[in-house]
C-alpha positions as CSV (number, residue, x, y, z in Angstrom):
1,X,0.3,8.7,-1.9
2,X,-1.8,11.1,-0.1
3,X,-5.0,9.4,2.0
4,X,-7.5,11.9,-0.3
5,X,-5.9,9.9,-3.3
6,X,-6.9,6.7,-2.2
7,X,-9.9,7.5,-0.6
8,X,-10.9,8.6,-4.4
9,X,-10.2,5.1,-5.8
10,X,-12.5,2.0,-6.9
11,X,-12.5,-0.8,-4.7
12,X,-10.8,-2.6,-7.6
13,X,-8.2,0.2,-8.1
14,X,-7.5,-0.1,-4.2
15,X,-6.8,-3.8,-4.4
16,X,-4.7,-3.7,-7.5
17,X,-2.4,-0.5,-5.7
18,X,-2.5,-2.6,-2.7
19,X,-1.2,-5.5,-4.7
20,X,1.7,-3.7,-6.5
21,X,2.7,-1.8,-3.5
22,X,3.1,-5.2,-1.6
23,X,5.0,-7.0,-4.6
24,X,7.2,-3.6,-4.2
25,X,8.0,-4.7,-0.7
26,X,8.7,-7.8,-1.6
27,X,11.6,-6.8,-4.4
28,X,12.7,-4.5,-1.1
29,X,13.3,-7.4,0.8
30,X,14.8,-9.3,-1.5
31,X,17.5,-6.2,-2.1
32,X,18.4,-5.8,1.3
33,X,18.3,-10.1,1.9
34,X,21.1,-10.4,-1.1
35,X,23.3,-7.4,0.7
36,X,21.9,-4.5,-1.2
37,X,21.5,-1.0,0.1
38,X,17.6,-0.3,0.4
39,X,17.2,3.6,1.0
40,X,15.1,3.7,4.6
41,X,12.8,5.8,3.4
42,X,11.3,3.5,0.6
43,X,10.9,0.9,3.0
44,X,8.7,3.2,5.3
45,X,6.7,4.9,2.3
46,X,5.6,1.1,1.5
47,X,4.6,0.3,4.7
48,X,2.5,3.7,5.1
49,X,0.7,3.7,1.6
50,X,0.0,-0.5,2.8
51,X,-1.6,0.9,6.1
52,X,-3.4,3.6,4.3
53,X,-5.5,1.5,1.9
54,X,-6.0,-0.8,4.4
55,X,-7.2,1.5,6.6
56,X,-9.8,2.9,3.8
57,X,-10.9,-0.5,2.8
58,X,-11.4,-1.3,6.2
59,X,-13.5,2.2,6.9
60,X,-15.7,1.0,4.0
61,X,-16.7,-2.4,4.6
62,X,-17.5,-1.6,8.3
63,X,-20.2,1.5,6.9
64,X,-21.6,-0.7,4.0
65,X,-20.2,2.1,1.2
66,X,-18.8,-0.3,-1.6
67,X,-18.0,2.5,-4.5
């Protein structure tokens, strides 16, 4: 996900991607816990797509623009 792409998104739409992407992790964890080969590059995509909306949600509660 590109940061255009979420910069585009609702609030609401942010939260619920953020949401998904995190349960995501989560099922990744759980794979690699029980001895399961997790491809490297899933992991890191999950953690930058995380960063990325956080990083927009954060830009837009510091300048006051709630769209």
């Amino acid at each position: 996900m590109k940061a255009t792409e979420i910069k585009n998104k609702s609030d609401a739409e942010l939260q619920t991607e953020l949401e998904s992407i995190r349960k995501e992790q989560f099922n990744l964890r759980m794979q690699r816990g029980a001895g399961q080969e997790v491809r490297p590059h899933i992991w890191r995509e999950a953690k930058k797509n995380i960063a990325r909306i956080k990083t927009v949600q954060r830009e837009r509660q510091q300048s006051g623009d709630q769209s």
